[in-house]
C-alpha positions in Angstrom: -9.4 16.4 -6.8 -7.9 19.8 -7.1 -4.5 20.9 -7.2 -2.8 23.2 -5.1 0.3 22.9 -3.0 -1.1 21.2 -0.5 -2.5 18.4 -2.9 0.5 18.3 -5.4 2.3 17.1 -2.0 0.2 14.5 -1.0 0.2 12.9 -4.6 3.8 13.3 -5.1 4.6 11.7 -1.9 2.3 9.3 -2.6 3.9 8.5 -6.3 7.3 8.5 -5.4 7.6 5.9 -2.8 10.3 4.1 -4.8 12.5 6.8 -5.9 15.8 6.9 -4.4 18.8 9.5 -4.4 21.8 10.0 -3.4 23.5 13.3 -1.8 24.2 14.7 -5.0 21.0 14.3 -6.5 19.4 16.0 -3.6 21.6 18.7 -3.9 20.8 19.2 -7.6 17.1 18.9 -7.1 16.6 20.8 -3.9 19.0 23.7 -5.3 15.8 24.5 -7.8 12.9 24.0 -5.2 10.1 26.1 -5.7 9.8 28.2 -2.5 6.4 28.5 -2.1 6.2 24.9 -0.7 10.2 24.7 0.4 11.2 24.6 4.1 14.5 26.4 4.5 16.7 24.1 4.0 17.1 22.8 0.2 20.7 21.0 0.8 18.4 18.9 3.6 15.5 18.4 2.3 11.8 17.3 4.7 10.6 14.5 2.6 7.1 16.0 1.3 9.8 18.7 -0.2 11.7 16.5 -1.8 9.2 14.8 -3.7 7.8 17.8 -4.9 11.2 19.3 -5.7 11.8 16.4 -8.1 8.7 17.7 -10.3 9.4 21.2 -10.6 12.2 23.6 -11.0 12.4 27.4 -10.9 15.4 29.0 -13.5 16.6 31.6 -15.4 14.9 34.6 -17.3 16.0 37.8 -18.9 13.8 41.1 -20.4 14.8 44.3 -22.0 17.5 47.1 -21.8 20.4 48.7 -23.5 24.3 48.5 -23.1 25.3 50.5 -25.9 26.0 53.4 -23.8 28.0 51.1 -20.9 30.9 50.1 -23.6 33.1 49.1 -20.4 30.2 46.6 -19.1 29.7 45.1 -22.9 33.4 44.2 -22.1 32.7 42.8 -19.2 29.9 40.8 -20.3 30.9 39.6 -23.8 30.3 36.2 -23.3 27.0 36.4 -23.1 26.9 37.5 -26.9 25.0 40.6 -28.7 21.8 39.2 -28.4 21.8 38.9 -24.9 23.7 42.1 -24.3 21.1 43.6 -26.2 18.3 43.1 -23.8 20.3 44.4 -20.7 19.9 47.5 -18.8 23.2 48.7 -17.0 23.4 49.1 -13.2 27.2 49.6 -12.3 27.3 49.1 -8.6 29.7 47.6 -6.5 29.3 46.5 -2.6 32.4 44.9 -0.5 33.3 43.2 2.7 35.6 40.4 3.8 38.0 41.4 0.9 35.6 40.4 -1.5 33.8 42.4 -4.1 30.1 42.3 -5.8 29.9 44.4 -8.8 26.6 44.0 -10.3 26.7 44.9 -13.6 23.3 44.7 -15.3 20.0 43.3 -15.1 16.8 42.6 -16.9 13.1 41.6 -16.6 10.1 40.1 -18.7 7.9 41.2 -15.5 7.8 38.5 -13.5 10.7 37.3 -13.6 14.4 39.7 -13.0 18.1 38.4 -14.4 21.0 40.4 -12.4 24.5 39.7 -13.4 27.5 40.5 -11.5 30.7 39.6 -10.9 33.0 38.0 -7.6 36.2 39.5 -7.5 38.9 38.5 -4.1 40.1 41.6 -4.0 42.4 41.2 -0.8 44.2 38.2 -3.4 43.5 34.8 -1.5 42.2 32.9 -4.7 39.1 32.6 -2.7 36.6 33.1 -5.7 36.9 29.6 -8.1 35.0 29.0 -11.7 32.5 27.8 -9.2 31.7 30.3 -7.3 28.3 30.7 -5.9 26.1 33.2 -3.7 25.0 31.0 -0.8 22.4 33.0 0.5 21.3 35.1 -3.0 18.4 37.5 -2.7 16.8 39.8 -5.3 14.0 41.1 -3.1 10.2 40.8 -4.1 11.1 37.5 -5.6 9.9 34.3 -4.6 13.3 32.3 -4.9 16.8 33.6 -6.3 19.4 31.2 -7.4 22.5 32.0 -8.7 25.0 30.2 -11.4 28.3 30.9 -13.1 28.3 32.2 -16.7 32.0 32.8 -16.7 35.2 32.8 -15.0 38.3 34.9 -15.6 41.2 33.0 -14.3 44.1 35.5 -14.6 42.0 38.4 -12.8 40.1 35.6 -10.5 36.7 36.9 -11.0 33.8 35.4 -11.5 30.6 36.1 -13.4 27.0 35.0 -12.1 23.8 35.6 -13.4 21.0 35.4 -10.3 17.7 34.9 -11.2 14.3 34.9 -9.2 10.5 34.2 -9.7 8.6 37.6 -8.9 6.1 37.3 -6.1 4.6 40.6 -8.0 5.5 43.0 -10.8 9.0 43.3 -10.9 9.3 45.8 -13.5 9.9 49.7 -12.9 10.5 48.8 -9.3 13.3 49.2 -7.2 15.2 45.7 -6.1 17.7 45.1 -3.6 20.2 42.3 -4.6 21.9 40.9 -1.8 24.0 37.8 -0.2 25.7 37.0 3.2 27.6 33.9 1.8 29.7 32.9 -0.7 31.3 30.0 -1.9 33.5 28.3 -4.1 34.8 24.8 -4.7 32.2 22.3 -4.4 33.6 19.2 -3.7 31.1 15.6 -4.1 33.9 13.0 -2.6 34.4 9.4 -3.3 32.9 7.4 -0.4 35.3 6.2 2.1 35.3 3.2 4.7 34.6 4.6 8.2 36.9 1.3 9.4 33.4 -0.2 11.0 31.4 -3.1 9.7 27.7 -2.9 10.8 28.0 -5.6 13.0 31.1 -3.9 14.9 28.9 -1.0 15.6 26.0 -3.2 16.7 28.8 -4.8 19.1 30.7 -1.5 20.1 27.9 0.4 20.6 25.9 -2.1 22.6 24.9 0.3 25.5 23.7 2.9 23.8 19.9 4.1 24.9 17.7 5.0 22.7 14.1 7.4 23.3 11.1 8.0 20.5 10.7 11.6 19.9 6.9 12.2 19.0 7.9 15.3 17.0 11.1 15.9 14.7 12.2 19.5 13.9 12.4 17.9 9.8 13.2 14.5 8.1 13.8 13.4 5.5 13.1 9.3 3.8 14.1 7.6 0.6 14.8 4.0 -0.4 12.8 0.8 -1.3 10.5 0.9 2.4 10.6 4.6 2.8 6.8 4.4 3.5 6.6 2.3 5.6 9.6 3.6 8.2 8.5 7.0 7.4 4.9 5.8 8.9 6.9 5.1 12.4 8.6 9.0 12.5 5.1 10.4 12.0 3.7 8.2 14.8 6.6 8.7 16.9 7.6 4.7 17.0 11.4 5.3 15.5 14.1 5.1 18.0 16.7 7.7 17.7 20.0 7.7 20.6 20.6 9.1 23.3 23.7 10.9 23.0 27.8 9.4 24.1 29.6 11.4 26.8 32.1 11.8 24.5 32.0 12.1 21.1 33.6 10.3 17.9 35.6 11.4 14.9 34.9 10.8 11.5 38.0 10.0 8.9 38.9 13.2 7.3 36.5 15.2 8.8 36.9 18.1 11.2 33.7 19.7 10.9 31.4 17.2 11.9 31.8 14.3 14.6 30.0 11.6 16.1 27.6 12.0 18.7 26.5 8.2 19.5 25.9 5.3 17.5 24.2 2.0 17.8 22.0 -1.3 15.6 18.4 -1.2 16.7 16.2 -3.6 15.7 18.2 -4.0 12.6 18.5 -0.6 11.8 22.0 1.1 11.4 21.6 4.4 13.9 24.4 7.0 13.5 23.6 10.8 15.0 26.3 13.4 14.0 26.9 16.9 15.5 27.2 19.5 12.4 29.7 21.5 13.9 30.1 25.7 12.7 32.7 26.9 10.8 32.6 25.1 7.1 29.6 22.6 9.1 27.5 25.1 8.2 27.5 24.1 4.5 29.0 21.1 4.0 27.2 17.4 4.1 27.6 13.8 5.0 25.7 10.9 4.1 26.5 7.2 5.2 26.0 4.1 3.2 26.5 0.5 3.4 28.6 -1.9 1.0 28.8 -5.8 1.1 32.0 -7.6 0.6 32.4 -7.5 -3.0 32.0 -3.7 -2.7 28.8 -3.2 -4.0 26.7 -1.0 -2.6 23.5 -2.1 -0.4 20.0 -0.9 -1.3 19.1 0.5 1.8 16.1 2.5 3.0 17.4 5.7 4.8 16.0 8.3 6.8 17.6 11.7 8.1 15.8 13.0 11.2 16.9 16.7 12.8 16.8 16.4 16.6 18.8 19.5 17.2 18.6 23.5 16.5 18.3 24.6 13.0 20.5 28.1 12.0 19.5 30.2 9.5 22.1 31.1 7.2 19.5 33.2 5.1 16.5 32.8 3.0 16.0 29.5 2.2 19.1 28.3 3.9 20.1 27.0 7.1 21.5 23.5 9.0 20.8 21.6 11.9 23.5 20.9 14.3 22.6 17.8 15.2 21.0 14.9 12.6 20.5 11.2 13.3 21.0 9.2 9.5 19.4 5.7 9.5 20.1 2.5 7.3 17.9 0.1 6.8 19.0 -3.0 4.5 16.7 -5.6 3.1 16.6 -8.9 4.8 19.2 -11.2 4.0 22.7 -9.6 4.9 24.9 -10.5 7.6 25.6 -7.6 9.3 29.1 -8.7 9.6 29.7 -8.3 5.8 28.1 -4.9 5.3 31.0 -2.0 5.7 30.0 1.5 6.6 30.9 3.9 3.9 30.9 7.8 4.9 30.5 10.2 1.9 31.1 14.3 2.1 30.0 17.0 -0.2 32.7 20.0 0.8 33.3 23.1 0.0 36.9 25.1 0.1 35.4 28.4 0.7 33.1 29.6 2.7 33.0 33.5 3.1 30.7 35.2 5.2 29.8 39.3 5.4 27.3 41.5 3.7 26.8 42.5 0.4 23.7 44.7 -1.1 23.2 46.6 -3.6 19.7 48.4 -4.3 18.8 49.9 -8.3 15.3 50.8 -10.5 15.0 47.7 -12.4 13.4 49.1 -15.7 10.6 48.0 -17.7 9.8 44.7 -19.2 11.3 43.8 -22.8 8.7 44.2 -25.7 6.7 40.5 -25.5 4.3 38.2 -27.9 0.8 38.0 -26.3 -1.7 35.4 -27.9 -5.0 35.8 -26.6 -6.5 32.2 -26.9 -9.1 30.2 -24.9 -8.4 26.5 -24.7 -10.2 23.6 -22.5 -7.8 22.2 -20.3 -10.2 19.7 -18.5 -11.6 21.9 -16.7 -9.5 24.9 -16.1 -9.0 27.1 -19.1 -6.2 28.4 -20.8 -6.4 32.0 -21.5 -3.3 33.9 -22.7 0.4 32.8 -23.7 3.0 35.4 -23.5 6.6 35.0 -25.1 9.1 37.1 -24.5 13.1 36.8 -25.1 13.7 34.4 -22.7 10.7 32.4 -21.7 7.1 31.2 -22.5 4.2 31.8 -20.3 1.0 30.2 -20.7 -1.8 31.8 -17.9 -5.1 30.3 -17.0 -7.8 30.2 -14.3 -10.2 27.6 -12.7 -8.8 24.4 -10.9 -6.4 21.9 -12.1 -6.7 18.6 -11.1 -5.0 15.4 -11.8 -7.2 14.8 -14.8 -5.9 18.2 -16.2 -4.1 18.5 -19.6 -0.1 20.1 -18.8 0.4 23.0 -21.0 3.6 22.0 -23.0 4.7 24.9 -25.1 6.9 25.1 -27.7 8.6 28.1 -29.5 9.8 27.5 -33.2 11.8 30.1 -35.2 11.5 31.5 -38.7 15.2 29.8 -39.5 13.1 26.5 -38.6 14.5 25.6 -35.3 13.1 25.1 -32.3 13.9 27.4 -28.6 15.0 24.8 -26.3 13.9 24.9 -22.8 16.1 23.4 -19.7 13.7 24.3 -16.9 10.0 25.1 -16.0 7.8 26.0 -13.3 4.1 25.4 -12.2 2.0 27.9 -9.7 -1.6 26.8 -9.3 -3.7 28.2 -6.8 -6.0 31.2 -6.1 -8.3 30.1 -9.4 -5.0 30.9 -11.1 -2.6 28.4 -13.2 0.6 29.7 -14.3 3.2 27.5 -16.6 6.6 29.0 -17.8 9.5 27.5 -19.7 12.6 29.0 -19.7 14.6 29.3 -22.9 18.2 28.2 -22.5 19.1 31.2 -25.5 17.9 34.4 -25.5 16.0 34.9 -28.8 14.3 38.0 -31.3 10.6 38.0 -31.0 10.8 39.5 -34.5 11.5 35.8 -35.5 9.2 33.8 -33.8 7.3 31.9 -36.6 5.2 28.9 -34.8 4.2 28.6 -30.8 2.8 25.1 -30.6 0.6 24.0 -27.6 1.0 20.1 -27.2 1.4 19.9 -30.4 -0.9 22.5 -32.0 0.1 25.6 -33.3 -1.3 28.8 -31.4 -2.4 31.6 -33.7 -0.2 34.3 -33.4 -1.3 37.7 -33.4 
């Protein structure tokens, strides 16, 4: 069988039938989606997404430059150390709206992929920007995917350093890229769960005349949990019930952004739809869960379908304003002991405007290229590239799931060994493309051993 998107899906789904996560899980995973096969919507993910999410991850990587002649930005960027400061080429722009400024400082490349780092200041003085502070919607343009992540936080001058990285859709290098956001926010909040007051079988009586319809298409959904198969088989065949909505609707405890839109037991199932209100709805999340009486939580099978309209917030991000959640337990409760638990992921910022700043992005960093030729059953590997931040092994032909992975290692002459917190995978086009991210930036100059599972690479 070959791989490609398309097939990696299908296997994945396949493979993962058991797997179950909760909201902060998702959020973790989906945050580092690969967005050649991502919908929009990596806080929410479509199921097929999720899956594939959970096997690859798309990070950090840095190339080459010089700050000696930008002493001011070596100030500003001295946590990142000499090494690192090294390989950085200044940029020095700034960009501001909503009483918030982006100063991007520097950047970097190893060709494919580009590094910017820049700081988040509140300039009008609300405390707005946290040690957490995050572009919502990040965008370094010709990149496949940009995520961005705190290096550092200056508490008495509340700024906030972040490094945004992105995959290059083409050659990055000695081109000119726009780095831009409409969103920002700061203090991410995973809650402790909190008893909505309703036992399931106080909905099911409640909520008795509640109509339901079966949708034969759903804008997205979303299934995990011990059946999620099998229920997941009904949404595609357009056999799951979802509610018609209340006249009026129904709070939630401690929630203003979100409310209740109806809510009912069919055939077993615990059916709760929820209007995502604007305002901080727009990024912020509920999930529901069910506990027994001794407060353990239930096993359940859930399902999130999206019934209403989806907003784009901007690449790769957006909500939908109205989502039905489903909770299936396993046979055997009584519905009467099982307590519905509402948990929120909040933020306590959510800034919206326009920020963009547009620079030359200079060449790549100097690189180790082994030329090698290696049967990978049956595609073939044919080069391996290290540069200061990341190892990339390329190939062509078809991988399929017989295929060897190519795990690469990169040893240095003091003995240890680059560690690696991230990779990614592209294969398609008669092209197969692995890269591991280093979690150090390191001197080529001292690169003794590249190992390729397990045997050492020639170098040149």
């Amino acid at each position: 069988m070959k791989i490609c998107d398309e097939t990696v899906r299908a296997a994945v789904d396949s493979g993962l039938s058991s797997v179950h996560l909760d909201a902060a899980q998702k959020q973790a995973i989906l945050a580092q989606c690969r967005p050649s096969v991502a919908v929009r919507r990596p806080l929410r993910p479509v199921r097929r997404v999720l899956a594939l999410a959970a096997c690859f991850a798309l990070v950090l990587a840095v190339g080459s430059g010089v700050l000696a002649a930008a002493p001011e930005l070596k100030q500003k960027l001295a946590v990142l150390g000499e090494q690192t400061i090294r390989q950085l080429q200044p940029v020095n722009q700034t960009s501001e709206d909503q009483g918030v400024r982006m100063e991007v400082l520097a950047a970097v490349t190893d060709g494919q992929v580009a590094a910017v780092y820049l700081s988040l200041k509140d300039t009008a003085g609300l405390g707005r920007i946290g040690p957490d502070a995050e572009m919502y919607t990040p965008e370094i343009s010709g990149a496949f995917f940009t995520r961005s992540e705190v290096v550092d936080y200056d508490e008495a001058a509340g700024a906030a350093i972040l490094r945004l990285t992105g995959d290059g859709s083409r050659q990055l290098a000695g081109k000119k890229i726009t780095v831009s956001t409409t969103s920002i926010t700061s203090g991410l909040n995973f809650n402790d769960p909190v008893d909505t007051g309703y036992t399931m079988a106080q909905v099911q009586q409640l909520a008795a005349g509640t109509q339901v319809e079966y949708r034969a298409e759903h804008h997205a959904w979303s299934s995990t949990g011990p059946d999620m198969e099998r229920y997941g088989e009904l949404v595609d065949t357009g056999r799951m019930a979802t509610l018609i909505g209340w006249g009026e609707t129904l709070e939630l405890p401690g929630v203003d952004w979100a409310n209740v839109n109806a809510a009912a037991v069919v055939d077993g199932q615990l059916h709760i739809q929820v209007n995502q209100l604007g305002g901080m709805g727009q990024v912020n999340r509920l999930s529901f869960g069910l506990v027994d009486e001794a407060g353990q939580e239930v096993d359940c099978t859930e399902l999130e379908l999206e019934l209403g309209q989806d907003h784009d917030l901007g690449v790769f991000r957006s909500y939908n304003d109205l989502v039905e959640y489903v909770l299936i337990p396993p046979a055997g409760y009584d519905m009467a002991d099982l307590h519905v638990m509402l948990e929120t992921m909040t933020y306590d910022q959510f800034i919206q405007g326009q920020w963009s700043t547009t620079f030359l992005l200079e060449e790549a960093a100097r690189s180790l290229n082994i030329a090698c030729d290696v049967d990978m059953k049956p595609w073939r590997l044919t080069s391996v590239q290290v540069s200061p931040i990341a190892v990339t092994a390329t190939g062509s032909g078809e991988m399929t799931v017989d295929s060897l992975s190519a795990d690469l290692e990169v040893w240095l002459a003091d003995g240890t060994r680059v560690e690696s917190s991230s990779a990614s995978l592209q294969a398609g086009d008669e092209e197969i493309i692995t890269r591991y991210i280093f979690d150090q930036v390191i001197d080529i100059d001292q690169v003794a051993k590249v190992t390729l599972n397990g045997e050492e690479l020639p170098l040149p």
